[in-house]
N, C-alpha and C positions, 0 to 999 in steps of 0.2 A: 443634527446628525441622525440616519434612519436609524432608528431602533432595532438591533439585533440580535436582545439578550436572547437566548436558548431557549423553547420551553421544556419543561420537567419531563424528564422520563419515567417510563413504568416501570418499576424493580422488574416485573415480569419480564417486559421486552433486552433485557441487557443478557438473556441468558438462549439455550438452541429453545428453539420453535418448531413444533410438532409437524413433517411433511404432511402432505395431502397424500393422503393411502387410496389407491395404491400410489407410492410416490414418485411424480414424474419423473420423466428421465433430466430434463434440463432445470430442474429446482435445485437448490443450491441455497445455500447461508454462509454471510460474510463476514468476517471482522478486519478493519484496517487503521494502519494507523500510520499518520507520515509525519514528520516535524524537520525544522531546518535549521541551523544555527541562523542568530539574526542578518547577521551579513550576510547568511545567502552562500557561504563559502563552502557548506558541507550540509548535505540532508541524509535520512535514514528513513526508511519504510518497514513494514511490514502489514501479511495480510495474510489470512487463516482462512481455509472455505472448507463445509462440509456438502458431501454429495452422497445422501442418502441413497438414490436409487443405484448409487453405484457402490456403496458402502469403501468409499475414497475420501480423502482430507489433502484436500491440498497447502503446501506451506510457500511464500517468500517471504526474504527478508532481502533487503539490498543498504548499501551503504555508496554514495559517491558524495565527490569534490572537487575541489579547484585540485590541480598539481596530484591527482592521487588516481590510482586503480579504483576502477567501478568493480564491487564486490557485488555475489548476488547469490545467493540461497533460494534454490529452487526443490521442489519434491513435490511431485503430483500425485505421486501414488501412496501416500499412507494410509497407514490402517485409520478407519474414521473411531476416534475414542467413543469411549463405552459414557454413556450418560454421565455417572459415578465419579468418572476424569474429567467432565468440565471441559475445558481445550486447553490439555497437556497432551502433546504427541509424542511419537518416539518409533525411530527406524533407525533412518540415514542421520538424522536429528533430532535434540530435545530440544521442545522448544515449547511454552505455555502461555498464552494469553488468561490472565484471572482477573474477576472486577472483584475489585475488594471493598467497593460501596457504590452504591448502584448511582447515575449518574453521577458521579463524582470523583473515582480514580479506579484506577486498572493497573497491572503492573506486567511486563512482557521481558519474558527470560526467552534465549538462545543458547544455544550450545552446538556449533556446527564449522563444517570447511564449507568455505565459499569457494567460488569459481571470479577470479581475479582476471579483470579484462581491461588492457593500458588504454589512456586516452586516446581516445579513435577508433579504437577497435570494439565500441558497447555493441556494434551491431551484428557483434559473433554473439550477442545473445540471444538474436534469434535466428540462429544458424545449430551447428552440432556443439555450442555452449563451448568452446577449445578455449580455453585459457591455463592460465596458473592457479596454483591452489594455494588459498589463505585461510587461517582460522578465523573467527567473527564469534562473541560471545558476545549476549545484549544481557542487560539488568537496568531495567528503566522504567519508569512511573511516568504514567498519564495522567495528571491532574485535571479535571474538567473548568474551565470558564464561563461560565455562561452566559457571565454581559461580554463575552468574547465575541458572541454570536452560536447560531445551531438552527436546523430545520428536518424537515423534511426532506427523505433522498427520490427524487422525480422519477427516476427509474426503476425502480422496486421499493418494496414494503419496506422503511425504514427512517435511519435518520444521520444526520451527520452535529457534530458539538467540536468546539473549538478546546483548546487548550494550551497548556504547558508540560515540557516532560523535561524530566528530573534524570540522573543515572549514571553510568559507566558503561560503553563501549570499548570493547578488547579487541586490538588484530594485530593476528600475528601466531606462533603457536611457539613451539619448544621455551628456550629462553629468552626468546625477543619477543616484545609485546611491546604495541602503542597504546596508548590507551587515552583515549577521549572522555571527557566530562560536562556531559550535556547542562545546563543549567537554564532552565526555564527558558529551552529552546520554544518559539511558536509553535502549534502544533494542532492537527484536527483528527477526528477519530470518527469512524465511519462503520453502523452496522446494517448490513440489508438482508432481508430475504428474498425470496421467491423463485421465479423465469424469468433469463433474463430475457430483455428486448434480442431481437433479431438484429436491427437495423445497428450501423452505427453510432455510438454516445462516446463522450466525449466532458472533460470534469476537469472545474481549475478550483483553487484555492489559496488566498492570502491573507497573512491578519488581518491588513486596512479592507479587503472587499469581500471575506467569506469566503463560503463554497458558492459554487454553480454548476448546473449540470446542463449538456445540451445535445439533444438528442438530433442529428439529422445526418442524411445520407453522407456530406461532407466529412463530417466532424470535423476536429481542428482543422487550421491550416499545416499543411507538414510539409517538412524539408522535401527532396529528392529519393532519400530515403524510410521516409515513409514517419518517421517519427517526427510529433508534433514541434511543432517551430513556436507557436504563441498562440495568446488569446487574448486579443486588444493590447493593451500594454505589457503583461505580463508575458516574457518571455523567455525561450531555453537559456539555460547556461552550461547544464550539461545533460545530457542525456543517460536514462536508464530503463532500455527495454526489457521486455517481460516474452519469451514465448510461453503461452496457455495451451496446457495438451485439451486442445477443444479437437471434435472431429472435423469441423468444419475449417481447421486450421487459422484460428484468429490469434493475431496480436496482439500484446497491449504494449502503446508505446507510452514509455513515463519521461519525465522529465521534472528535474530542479533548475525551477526561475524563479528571475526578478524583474522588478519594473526600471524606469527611468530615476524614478521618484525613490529607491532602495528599498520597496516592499519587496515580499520575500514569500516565496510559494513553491506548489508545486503544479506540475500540467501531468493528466492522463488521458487516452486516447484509444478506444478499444477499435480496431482495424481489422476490415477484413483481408485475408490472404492475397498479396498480390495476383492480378489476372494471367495467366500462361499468355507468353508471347508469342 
């Protein structure tokens, strides 16, 4: 079997990274994090970005499944935290990504209403986001793996490490609440900085094959509607897009898949704006 333990990260690089001054406009720093229950039946994301020259933090978090409403926590426009704060935000929503030992675990709290969208309809999320309104509270631990696999991320300065995440998921608000219990769901955590690329990219990952990043005017293959369909074997099973208040109006189409063989993943696809017809 190839060898894909992780290598070591630098306590330094787990925390923000000083822009280039003056700081471009399209720099930006990432943190992400997706996991899926093993079957494949339910995944959960989140992803935290700071944009210094805009002095902006953007937040999601999303939650889909078999038989259930794709939830999505969106906010582009937060105030970007004060060094001091680490990445704990706070507007529309609380929410705090904290590495509580450097390569090796992180813990991600939420506190928010999501925008609740019935099977079929994920593609009003990149529309004017109309749906129902649901509560989503996260409390979960990223455990790092490292003979899981981890690398280098080909698109920007960074890196990607496999894992496990631990925790309770809440939805629902007043006296109704579901509540989920993750338990060493699979799981990968992703941090970049810099510009991003222009061009189309495109990013799959599963426990049995890693991450992979692929950069080309294509990107994935995608439905009709524009959101990714597969990457060789590993394919949608439901979909969960992303509109990015980008100026140049891009998408990110995500997705929770599996394979033939029951591996278990996710697909992303960053797209540019459909052509005017």
């Amino acid at each position: 079997m190839e060898e894909r333990r992780a290598p070591a990260v630098d306590p330094a690089d787990e925390g923000r990274h000083r822009p280039p001054s003056p700081a471009l406009p399209g720099w930006c720093e990432w943190w992400s994090f997706d996991a899926c229950a093993p079957d494949g039946s339910i995944g959960v994301f989140v992803r935290l970005a700071l944009h210094p020259a805009r002095r902006r933090c953007s937040y999601w978090a999303g939650l889909v499944g078999n038989r259930r409403p794709y939830l999505l926590v969106r906010d582009d426009d937060l105030d970007i935290p004060p060094e001091a704060a680490g990445l704990e935000v706070r507007g529309s929503l609380w929410a705090a990504c904290t590495c509580e030992g450097a390569g090796s675990h992180w813990t991600l709290g939420l506190e928010s209403w999501a925008v609740s969208f019935a099977q079929g309809d994920e593609l009003d999320a990149w529309g004017r986001e109309h749906g129902g309104r649901e509560g989503l509270a996260l409390d979960l631990s990223f455990e790092d793996e490292p003979a899981s696999g981890g690398g280098p991320c080909q698109i920007e300065n960074g890196w990607w490490r496999a894992g496990r995440v631990w925790g309770e998921i809440l939805v629902g608000s007043g006296g109704t609440h579901e509540k989920l219990d993750p338990e060493a769901w699979p799981a990968v955590r992703r941090h970049c900085w810099g510009s991003p690329r222009s061009s189309a990219w495109s990013w799959r990952w599963s426990p049995d094959e890693g991450a992979r990043v692929s950069e080309h005017g294509s990107s994935l293959p995608r439905n009709a509607d524009g959101l990714p369909a597969a990457d060789g074997d590993l394919r949608a099973t439901r979909w969960a897009p992303v509109l990015a208040t980008d100026p140049a109006g891009w998408r990110v189409g995500r997705a929770l898949a599996r394979t033939p063989t029951s591996d278990v993943g996710w697909l992303e696809s960053w797209c540019p704006p459909p052509a005017d017809p």
